[in-house]
N, C-alpha and C positions, 0 to 999 in steps of 0.2 A: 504494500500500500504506500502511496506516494502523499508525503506531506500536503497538503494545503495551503495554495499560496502565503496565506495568512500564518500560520506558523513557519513555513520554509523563509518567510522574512524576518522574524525574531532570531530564526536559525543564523543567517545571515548576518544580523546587524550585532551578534554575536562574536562569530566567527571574525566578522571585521575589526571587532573591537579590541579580538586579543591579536591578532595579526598585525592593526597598529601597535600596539603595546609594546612588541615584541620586535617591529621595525625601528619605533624609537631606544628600546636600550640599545639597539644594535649598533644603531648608528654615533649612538656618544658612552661607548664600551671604551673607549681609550681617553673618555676624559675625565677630569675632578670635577666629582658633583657634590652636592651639600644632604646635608643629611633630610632637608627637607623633601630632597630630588628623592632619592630614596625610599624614605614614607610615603609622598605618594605612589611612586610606582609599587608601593604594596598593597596600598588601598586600591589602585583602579586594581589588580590582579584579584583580589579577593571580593570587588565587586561584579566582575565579568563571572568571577564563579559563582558566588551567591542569585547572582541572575539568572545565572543558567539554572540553578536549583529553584528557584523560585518558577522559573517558566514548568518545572517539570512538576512541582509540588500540586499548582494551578490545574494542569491538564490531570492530574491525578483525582483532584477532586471533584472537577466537572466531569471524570469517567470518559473521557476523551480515547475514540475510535483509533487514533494514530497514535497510542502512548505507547506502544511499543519503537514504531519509527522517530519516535521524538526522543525516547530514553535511548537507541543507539545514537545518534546526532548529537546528542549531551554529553555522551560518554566520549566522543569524538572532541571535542569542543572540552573537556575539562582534565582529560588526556594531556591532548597539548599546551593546557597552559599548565598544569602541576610539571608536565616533564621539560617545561621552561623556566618556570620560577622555582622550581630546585634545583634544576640541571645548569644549562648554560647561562642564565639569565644570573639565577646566585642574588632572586630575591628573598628568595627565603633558607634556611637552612633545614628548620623543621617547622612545618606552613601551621596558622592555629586553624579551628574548625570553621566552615564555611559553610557546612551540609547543613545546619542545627536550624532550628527556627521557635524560637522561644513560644513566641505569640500562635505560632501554629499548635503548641501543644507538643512540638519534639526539640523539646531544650538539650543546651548544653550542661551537664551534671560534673562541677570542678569540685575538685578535692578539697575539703577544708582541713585541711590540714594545720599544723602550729606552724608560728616563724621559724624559718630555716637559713641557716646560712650560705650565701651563693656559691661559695667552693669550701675547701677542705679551710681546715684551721691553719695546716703549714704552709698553704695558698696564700692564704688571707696573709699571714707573716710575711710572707715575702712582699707581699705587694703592696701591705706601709710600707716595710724597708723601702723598696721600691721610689714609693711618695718621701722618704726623708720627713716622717712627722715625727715632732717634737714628743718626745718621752715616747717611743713606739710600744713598751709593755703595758703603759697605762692605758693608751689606744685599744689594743688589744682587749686587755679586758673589759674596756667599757664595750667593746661590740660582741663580746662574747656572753658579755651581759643582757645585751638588748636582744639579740637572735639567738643564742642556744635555748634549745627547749628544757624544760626542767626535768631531771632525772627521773628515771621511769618511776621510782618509788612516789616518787610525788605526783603521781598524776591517778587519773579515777580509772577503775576498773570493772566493768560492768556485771564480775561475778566474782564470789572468792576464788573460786577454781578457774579464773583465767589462766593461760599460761604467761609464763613469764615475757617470753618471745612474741607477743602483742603491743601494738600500742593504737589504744583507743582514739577517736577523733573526737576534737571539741564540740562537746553543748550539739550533739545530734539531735535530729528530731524524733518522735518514735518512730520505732522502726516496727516489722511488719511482723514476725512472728509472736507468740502468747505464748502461754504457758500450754496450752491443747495443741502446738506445734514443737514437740521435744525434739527431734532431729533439729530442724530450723536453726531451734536454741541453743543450740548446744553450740553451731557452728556462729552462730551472732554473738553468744558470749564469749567464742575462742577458747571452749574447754579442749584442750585436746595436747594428746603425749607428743611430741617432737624428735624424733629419729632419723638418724643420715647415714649415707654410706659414700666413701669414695670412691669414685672414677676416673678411671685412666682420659677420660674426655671427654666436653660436655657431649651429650647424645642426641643426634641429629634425628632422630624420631625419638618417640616411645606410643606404645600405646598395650594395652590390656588384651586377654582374652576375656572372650564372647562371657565365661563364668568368673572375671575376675579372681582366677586363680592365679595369675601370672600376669608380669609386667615385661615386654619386650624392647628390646633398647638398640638401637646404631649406633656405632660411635668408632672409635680407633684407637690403639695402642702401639704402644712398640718405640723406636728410636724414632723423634720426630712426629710420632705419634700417625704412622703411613702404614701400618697395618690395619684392615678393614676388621670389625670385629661383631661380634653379636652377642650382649650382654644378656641373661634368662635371669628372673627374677622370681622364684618359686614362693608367692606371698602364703602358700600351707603352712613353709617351712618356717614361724616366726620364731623365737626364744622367747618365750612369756611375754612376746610382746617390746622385747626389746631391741629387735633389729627387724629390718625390713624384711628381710627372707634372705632365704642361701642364693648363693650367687652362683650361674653358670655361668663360662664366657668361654666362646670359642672363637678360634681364627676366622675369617670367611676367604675362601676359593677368590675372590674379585680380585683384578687387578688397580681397581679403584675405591676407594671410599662407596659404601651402601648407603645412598641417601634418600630412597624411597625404599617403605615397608609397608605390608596388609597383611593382614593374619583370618584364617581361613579355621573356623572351629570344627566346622562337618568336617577336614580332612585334616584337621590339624596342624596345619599349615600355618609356617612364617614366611610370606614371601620376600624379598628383599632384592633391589633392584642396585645395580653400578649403572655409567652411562651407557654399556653395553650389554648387559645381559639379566635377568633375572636368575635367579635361584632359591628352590624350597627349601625348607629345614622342617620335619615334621617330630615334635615335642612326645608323641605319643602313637604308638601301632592302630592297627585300624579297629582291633576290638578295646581301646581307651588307655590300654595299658602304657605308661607312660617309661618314656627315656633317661638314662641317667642323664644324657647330654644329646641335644635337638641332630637328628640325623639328617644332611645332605640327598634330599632326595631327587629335585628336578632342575636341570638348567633348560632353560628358555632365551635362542638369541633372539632378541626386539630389536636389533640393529639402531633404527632410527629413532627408534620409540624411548626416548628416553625420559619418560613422563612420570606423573603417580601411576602406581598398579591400585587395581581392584579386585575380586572375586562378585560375580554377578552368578545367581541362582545355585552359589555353592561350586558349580563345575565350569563357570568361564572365566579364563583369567582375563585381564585388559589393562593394556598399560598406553598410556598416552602418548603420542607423538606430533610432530606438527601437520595441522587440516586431518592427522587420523586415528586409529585405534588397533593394535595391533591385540589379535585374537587366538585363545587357542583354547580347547579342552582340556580338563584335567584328566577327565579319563583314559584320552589318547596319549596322553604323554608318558615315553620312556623314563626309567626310573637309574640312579646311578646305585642300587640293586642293595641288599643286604647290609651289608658294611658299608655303602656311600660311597664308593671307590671307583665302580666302573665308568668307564666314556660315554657318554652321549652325542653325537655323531661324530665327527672328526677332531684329531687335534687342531688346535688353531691357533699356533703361534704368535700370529697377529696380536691377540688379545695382550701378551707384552710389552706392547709398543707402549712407550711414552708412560708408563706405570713409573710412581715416586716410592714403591718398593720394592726395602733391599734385600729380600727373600724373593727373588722372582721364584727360586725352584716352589715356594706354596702356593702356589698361584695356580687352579685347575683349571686346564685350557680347553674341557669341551667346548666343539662350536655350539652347543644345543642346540633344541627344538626350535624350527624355524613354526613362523607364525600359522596357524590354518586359513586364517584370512586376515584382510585387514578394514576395519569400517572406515568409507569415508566421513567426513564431517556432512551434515545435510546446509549445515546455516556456515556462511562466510566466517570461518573461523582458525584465525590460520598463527595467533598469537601461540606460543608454547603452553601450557599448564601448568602454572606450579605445584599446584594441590588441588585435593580433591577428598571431599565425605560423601557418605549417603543420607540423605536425608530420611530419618526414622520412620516416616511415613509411606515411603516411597524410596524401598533401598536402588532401585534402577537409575534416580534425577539424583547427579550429581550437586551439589554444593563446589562453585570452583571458583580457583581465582588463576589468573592468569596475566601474563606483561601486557602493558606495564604495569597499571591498575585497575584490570577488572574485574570486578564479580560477575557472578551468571551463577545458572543451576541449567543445566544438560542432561537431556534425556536417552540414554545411549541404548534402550529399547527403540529409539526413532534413529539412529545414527549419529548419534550426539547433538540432534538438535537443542537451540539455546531455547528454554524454556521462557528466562526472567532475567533481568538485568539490573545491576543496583550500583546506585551513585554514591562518593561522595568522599572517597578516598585522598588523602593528600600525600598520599608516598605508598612504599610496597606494603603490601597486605602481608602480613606475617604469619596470622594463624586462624584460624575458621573453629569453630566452634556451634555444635546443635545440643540440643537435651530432648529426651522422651516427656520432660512434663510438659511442655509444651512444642508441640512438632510443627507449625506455623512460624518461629520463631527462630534465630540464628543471632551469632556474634563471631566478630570478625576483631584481630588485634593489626596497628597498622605501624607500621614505621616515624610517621608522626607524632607517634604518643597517645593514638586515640583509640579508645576500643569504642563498637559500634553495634548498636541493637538493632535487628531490620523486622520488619515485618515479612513473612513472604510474599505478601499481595501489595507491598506499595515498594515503590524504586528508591527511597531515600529515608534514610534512618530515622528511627522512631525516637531514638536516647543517644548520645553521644557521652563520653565518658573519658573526661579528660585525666589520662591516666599519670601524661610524663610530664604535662605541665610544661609545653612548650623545652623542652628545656632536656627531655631524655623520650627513648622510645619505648613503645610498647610490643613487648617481642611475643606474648603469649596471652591468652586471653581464654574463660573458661567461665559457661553457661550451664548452671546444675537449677533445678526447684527441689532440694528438701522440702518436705510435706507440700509441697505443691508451689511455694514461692518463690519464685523468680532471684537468683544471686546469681551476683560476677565476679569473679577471682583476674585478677590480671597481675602479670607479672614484667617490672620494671630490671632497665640494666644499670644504667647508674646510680639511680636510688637503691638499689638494692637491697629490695622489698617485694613483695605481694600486698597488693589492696584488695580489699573485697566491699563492695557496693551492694548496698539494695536498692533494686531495681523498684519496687511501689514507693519506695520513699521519696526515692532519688535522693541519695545520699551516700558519700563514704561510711564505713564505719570503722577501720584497721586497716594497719598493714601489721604483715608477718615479719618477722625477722630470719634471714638468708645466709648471718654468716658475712658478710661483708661482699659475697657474690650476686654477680647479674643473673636473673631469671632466665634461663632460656628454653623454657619449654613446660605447659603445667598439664595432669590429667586428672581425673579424679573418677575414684572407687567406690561406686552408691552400694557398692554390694555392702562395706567395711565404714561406711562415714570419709574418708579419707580423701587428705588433696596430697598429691603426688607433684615434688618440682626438680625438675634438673636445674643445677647455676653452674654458671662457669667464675671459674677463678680470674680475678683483673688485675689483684694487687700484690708486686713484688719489691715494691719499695715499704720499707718498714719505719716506725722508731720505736722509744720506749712507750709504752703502756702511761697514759695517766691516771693518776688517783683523785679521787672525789672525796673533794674536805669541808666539813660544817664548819658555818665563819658565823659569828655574833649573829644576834636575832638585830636586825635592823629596824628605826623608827618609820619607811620607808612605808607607805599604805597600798603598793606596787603590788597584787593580786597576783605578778608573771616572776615578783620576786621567790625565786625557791628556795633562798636562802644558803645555796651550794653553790659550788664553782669547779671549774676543771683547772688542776696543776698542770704544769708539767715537770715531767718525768727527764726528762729527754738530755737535759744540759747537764747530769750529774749521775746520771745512771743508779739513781737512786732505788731500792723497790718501790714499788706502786702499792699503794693501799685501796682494798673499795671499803663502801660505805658502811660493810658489816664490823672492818677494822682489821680484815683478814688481810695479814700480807702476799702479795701473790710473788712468786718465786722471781727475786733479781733477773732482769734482762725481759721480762714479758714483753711482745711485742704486739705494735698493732698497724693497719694500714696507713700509710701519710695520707693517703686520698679517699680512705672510707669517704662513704658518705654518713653516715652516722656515727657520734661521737661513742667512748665504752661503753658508757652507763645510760644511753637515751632504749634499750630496751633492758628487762630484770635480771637478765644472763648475758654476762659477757661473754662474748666467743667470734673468733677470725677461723670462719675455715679451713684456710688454707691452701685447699686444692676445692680442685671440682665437687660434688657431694650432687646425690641427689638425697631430696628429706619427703619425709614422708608425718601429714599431720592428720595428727587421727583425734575425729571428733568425736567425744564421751561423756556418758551424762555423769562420770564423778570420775575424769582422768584422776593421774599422778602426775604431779604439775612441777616435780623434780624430774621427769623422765625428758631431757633435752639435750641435744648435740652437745659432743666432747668440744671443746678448743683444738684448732690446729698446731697446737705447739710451739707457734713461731718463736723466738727466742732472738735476740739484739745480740751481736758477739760473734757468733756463727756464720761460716762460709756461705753456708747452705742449710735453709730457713728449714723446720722439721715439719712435715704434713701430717695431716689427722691421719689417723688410724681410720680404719672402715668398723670401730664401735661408734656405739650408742654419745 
């Protein structure tokens, strides 16, 4: 269906608007402008978007015949101004949101978080030194005074059994769960035990089986960390509760990193994909009996197809490629036999080529199972995939996103035609997210810092959810309803934290404490209560540990006054005291660039290394059960890593 003159000239007078916009930075890219030049070219950029959102929002609600030809034309049109005004142009670094519409009923929902300080403390030091201000200690602490939040002990806690590794958000409003919603509760008051384990790397997937009895992981090991690997995570196997489960890890056969997984319960299957090839691993025999360690059962060459895999009706596998869909049976497909050993079609030495590992002899070079067909695309789609779900309601219509910034849902019973299309992204979409409680509903986490609620049936977000605050991105993002209610979990890299929002309040209400690591990846286990997160380790610059000292009760009627203050440690190698009076052992160390100070959560602890943690919500945890410290220590060559305990 062809636009309407009438809307094909709003399309237009669009289109023209960012194409000037885009002509003029071009043309004065080599000269000095003022900072006023600047601001505006942020504003007309973020007016040409919001227009174009506005024109879509309009035809949405008068139920307009062409909203499908008008939401690809938007998408065209808001494409290339995000991949100008982050890209070449370098109006923005991380864009704010543009999608949101207050007055329409789809707000923007910001974090209210306490005063923070804009970099690290040994930032900040440098950068009076920097300015040459008069008395720089007493500077110091007057701004440490005015922006450190007051130590976790001093601030309110919404149950006695919170955990420690909480920190609640100011003077919220109610929030939605009662006391007739105990799951709900339990995870709003942040009852729950806190356990970690360490990883050779943060892990480029994870996801669950079908019964939540096991968590699946990608990730690498090795010198440089260039061995492909396959982490098993047996959650049967816990110790009272005090570690996450026994750990399998095996090598994987790839010449490349495995960066696309799907897990197949009827056959038991992990499937896992490098740029060239897939390969099964089946967890357990075909009458349920399970492996001590996941067996090598099928290679599959996808040549081109180097996309997400799926499993469609149990027995078709399908892995994306560009404009196609490369297809095969599981039933037809050769096995590499008992032991995992045998070839499946030819050697194919090729497969070495340009591999960054130094074991090529572990590298298994079937060419495998070439495809049984391949589907083309029905609809104009010729962008790569980055990822892909099923939608709970309809495991056939994918959930996808794809370059630069698209969303869609594809129906690969039609050829992968695009079902639905949705707006309103301002950088890469990082991670997708659906829930069974509500199967109309999705969330997306974006590179911006935004995570984003959509409706299925309308093209432009319903809640936006300003996660990094301009300022950090949102790499992970996770939609659960305990007893029915609507929660979001998203996970930050430089705040290095998890928030969790409710959604009827619209409101923050916590973040999680991480360890001093970035988020990179979250799931969560309705079978157990549990939020599952992979971080990655950032911080390798250390110093000493400071201690938190009580100073005179002040005449001061300052309500933000906590009456504490943070030492340092640092010029005398002094021990560190915390606030119980415990000395903690000479040399404790901690990151220069946390972003969180020791004491702003009720357990101190640094990582160390990568960790994924696992928080499990209970209606009366043990609120002592929290991750070990990474050991780090001032003095030493080489900084000590946690252990894979509690």
């Amino acid at each position: 269906m062809v636009l309407p003159e009438s809307l094909k000239f709003l399309v237009d007078d669009l289109n023209n608007r960012i194409d000037g916009l885009v002509e003029e930075c071009e043309d004065s890219k080599d000269e000095f402008l003022s900072d006023d030049v600047y601001k505006a070219r942020e504003q007309d950029l973020l007016e040409i978007l919001a227009d174009t959102c506005m024109l879509v929002r309009e035809e949405t609600e008068n139920k307009s015949p062409y909203l499908s030809e008008l939401v690809q034309a938007a998408e065209d049109i808001l494409s290339e101004a995000v991949e100008y005004g982050c890209g070449e142009g370098r109006i923005f670094e991380l864009m704010p949101s543009w999608a949101h519409d207050d007055d329409a009923g789809q707000p923007l929902i910001k974090d209210n978080r306490e005063k923070m300080l804009p970099m690290s403390t040994d930032a900040l030091r440098q950068f009076i030194g920097m300015l040459q201000v008069p008395n720089p200690r007493a500077k110091m602490k007057e701004i440490l005074k005015d922006m450190t939040p007051p130590p976790w002990k001093n601030t309110s806690k919404r149950h006695p059994k919170s955990t420690p590794l909480v920190r609640f958000r100011l003077d919220p409003p109610v929030l939605s769960p009662t006391p007739s919603e105990p799951l709900a509760m339990r995870i709003y008051d942040a009852r729950c035990e806190v356990v970690s384990k360490t990883l050779p790397s943060p892990p480029m997937n994870m996801s669950f089986s079908q019964d939540n009895a096991f968590l699946a992981m990608t990730g690498t090991s090795g010198y440089k960390n260039r061995i492909p690997v396959l982490t098993f995570l047996d959650l049967n196997e816990n110790e009272e509760g005090q570690k996450i489960g026994k750990n399998h890890s095996i090598q994987l056969g790839f010449a490349h990193p495995a960066r696309e997984m799907a897990l197949n319960d009827a056959h038991h299957l992990i499937l896992l994909g490098d740029s060239q090839r897939i390969k099964t691993y089946a967890w357990a025999a075909p009458n349920g009996d399970r492996y001590k360690k996941p067996l090598p059962t099928h290679t599959l060459a996808s040549g081109h197809a180097s996309g997400p895999i799926a499993v469609l009706g149990n027995n078709t596998i399908l892995r994306a490629g560009r404009g196609q869909i490369a297809v095969w049976n599981i039933e037809d497909l050769p096995t590499h036999g008992p032991d995992g050993m045998e070839m499946i079609g030819m050697e194919n030495e090729d497969i070495l080529e340009n591999t960054w590992r130094d074991d090529p002899e572990e590298i298994e070079i079937s060419s495998g199972s070439t495809p049984a067909t391949h589907m083309k695309f029905a609809s104009e789609l010729d962008q790569p995939i980055n990822r892909w779900i099923p939608l709970p309601q309809a495991p056939s219509t994918m959930l996808s996103h794809a370059e630069p910034y698209d969303c869609l849902t594809m129906d690969l019973e039609q050829q992968g035609k695009v079902s639905s299309r949705y707006l309103g992204h301002g950088g890469k979409i990082t991670d997708l997210s659906v829930s069974e409680g509500d199967p109309q509903m999705f969330l997306t986490a974006c590179h911006d810092g935004l995570a984003r609620l959509y409706d299925l049936r309308t093209p432009l977000p319903v809640l936006t959810f300003d996660v990094g605050q301009r300022s950090d991105t949102c790499e992970s993002a996770l939609l659960i309803h305990p007893d029915g209610i609507p929660t979001v979990f998203a996970g930050t890299n430089r705040a290095e934290q998890i928030k969790m929002w409710d959604v009827r309040a619209r409101t923050s209400v916590y973040e999680l404490a991480t360890g001093n690591n970035g988020v990179t990846s979250l799931a969560w286990d309705s079978s157990n209560n549990a939020l599952y997160a992979a971080t990655e380790r950032n911080h390798y610059d250390y110093r000493y540990a400071r201690k938190l000292r009580e100073e005179p009760e002040s005449s001061s009627s300052d309500e933000n006054d906590s009456n504490t203050s943070l030492d340092d440690a640092e010029d005398d190698g002094e021990a560190v005291e915390d606030e119980q009076g415990d000395v903690f052992e000479d040399r404790r160390a901690w990151p220069k660039e946390a972003f969180h100070y020791e004491h702003y959560f009720g357990h101190m602890f640094d990582a160390g290394s990568h960790r994924i943690y696992r928080y499990s919500f209970k209606e009366d945890p043990d609120t002592s059960i929290v991750p070990r410290d990474g050991g780090a220590r001032m003095g030493e060559f080489v900084l000590s890593l946690a252990d894979s305990r509690v």
